[in-house]
C-alpha atoms as a printed R data frame, in Angstrom:
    type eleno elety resid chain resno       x       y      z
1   ATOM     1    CA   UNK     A     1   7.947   4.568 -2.989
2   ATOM     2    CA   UNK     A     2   7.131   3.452  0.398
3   ATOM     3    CA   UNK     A     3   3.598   4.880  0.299
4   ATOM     4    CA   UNK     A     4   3.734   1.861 -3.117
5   ATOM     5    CA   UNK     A     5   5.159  -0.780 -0.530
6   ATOM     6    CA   UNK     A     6   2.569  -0.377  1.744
7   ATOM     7    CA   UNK     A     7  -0.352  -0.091 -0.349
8   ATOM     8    CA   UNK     A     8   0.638  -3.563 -2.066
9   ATOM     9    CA   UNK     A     9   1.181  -4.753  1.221
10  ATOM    10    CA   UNK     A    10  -2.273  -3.863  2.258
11  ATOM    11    CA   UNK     A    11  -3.656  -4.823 -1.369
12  ATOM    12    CA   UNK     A    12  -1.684  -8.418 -0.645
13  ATOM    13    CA   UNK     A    13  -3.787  -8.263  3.141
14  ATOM    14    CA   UNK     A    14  -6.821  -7.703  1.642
15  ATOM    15    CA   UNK     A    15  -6.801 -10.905 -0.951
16  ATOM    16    CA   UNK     A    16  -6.548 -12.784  1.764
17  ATOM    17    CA   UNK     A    17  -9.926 -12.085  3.229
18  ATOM    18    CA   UNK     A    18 -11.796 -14.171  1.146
19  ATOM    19    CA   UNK     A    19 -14.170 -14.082 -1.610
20  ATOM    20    CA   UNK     A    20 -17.110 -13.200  0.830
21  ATOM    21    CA   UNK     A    21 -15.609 -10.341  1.507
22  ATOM    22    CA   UNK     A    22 -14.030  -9.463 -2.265
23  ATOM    23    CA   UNK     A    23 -16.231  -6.770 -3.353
24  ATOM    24    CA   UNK     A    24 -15.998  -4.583  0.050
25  ATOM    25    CA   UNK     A    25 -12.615  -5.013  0.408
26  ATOM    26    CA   UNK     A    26 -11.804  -3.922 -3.322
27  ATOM    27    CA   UNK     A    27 -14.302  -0.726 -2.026
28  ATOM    28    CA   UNK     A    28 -12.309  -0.444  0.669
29  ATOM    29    CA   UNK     A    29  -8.682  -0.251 -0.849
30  ATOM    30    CA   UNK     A    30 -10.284   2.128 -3.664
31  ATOM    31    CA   UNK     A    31 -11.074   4.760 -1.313
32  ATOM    32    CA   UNK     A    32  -7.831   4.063  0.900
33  ATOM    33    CA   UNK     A    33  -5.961   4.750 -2.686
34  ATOM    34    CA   UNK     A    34  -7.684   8.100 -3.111
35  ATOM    35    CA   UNK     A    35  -6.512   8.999  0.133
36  ATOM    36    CA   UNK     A    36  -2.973   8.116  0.302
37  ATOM    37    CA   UNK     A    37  -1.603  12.067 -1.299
38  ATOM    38    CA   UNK     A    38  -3.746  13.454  1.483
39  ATOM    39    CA   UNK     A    39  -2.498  11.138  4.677
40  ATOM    40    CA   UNK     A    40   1.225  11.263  3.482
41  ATOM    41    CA   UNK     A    41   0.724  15.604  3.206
42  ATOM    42    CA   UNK     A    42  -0.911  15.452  6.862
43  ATOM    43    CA   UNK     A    43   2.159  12.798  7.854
44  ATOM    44    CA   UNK     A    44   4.790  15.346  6.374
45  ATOM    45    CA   UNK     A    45   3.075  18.398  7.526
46  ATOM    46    CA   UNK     A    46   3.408  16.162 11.463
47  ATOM    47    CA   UNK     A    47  -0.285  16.834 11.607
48  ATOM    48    CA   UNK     A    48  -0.968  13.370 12.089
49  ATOM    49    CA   UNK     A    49   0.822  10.409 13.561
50  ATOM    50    CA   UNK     A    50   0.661   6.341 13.050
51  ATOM    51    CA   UNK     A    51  -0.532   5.427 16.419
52  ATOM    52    CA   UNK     A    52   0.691   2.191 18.267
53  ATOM    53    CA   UNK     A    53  -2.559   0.053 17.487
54  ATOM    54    CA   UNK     A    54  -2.371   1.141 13.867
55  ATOM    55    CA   UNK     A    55  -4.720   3.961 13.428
56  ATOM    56    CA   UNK     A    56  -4.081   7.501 12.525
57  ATOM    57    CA   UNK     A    57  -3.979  10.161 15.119
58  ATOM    58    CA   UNK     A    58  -4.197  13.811 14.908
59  ATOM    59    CA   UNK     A    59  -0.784  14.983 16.549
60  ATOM    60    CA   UNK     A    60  -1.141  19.089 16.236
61  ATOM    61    CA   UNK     A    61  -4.687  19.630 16.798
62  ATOM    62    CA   UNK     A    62  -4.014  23.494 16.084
63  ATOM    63    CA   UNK     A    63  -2.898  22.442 12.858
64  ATOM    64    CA   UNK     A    64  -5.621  19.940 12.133
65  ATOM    65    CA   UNK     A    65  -8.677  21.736 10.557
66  ATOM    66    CA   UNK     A    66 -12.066  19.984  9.219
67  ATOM    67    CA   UNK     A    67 -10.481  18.439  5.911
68  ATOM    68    CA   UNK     A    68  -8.214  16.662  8.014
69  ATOM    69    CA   UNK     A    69 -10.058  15.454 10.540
70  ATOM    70    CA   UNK     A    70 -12.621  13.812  7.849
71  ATOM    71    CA   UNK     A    71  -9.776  12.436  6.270
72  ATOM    72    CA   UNK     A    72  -8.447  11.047  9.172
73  ATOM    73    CA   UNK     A    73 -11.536   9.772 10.369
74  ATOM    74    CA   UNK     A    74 -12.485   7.654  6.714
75  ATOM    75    CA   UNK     A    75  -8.935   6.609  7.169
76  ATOM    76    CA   UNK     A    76  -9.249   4.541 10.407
77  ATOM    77    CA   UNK     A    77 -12.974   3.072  9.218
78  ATOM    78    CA   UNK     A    78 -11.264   2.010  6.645
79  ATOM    79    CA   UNK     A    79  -8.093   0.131  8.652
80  ATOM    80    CA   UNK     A    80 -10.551  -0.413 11.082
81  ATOM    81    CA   UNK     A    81 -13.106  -2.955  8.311
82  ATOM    82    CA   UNK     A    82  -9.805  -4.093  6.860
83  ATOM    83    CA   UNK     A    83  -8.095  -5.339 10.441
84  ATOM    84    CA   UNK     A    84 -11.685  -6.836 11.470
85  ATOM    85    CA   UNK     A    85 -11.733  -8.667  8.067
86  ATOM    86    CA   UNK     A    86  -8.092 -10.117  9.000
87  ATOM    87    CA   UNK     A    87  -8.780 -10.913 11.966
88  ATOM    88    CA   UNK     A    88 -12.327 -12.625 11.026
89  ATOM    89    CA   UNK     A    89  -9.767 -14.788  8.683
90  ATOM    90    CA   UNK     A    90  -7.219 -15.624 10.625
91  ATOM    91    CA   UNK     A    91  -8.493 -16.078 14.266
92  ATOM    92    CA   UNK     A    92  -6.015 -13.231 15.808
93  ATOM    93    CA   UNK     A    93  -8.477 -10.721 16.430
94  ATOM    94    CA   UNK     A    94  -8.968  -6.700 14.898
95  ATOM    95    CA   UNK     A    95  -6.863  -5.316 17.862
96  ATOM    96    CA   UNK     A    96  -4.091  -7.825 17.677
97  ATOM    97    CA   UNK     A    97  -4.063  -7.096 13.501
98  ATOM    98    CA   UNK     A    98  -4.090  -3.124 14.225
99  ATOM    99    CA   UNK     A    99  -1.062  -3.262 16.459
100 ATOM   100    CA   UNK     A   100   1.170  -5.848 14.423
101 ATOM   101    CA   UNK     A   101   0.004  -3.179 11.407
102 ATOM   102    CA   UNK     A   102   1.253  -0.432 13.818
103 ATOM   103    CA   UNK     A   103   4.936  -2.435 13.954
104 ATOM   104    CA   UNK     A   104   4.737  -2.833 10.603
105 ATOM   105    CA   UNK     A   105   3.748   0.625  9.430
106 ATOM   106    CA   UNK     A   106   6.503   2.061 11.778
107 ATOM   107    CA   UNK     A   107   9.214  -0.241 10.289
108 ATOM   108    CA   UNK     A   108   8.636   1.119  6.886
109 ATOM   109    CA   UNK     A   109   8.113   4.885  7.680
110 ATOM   110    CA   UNK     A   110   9.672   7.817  6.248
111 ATOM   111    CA   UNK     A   111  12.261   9.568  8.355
112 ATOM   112    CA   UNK     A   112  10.339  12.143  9.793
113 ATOM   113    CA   UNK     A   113   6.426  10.484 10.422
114 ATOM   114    CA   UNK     A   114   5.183  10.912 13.843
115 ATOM   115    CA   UNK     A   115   5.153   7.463 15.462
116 ATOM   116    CA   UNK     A   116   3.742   6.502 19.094
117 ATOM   117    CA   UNK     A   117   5.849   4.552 20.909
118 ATOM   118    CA   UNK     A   118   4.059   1.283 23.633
119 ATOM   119    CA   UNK     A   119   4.335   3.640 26.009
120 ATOM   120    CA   UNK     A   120   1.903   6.263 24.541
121 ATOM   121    CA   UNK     A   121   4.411   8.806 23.886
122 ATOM   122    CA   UNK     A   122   5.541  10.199 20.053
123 ATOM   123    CA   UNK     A   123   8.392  10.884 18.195
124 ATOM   124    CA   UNK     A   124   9.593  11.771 14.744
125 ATOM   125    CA   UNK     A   125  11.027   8.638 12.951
């Protein structure tokens, strides 16, 4: 259900980009969509993490083989075109949209999802 939440959030983010931008960022959500069984497995498994600027991160490297790296990888191009977009839109920036994403995405996590704290350090929610 929260997986839901925050795909309509970021489905609600990426109308606002603008019509210039309609057709890439429909691409865009598409392919985060297709992704979203994989990421929450690799969350649950505490393979990977929701860093503090609102990327993935690969927490257990022994535990982190090809599949999840590439999946982890399309992952943050894919926050990383959306945030860019945002911040194209509204003036704030990519970097300042990843880390208020990172807030947000922590807020809303299941009890158990590797977060990283300012500090650089991670815990389970």
């Amino acid at each position: 259900m929260r997986t839901l939440v925050r795909l309509t959030s970021l489905a609600a983010f990426l109308l606002t980009c603008g019509s210039l931008f309609a057709q890439d960022m429909a691409a865009i959500q598409e392919r985060m969509k297709e992704r979203i069984a994989q990421v929450a497995a690799l969350k649950t498994q505490k393979v990977v993490g929701e860093n503090r600027v609102g990327l993935l991160e690969i927490v257990k490297p022994e535990a982190a083989d090809d599949a999840a790296r590439k999946v982890v990888e399309a992952e943050n191009a894919d926050r990383k075109l959306v945030y860019a977009a945002i911040g194209a839109k509204t003036g704030a920036g990519a970097d300042k949209v990843g880390t208020e994403r990172a807030k947000k995405i922590a807020e809303s996590a299941t009890p158990g999802v590797m977060l990283q704290r300012e500090d650089g350090s991670w815990y389970a929610k």
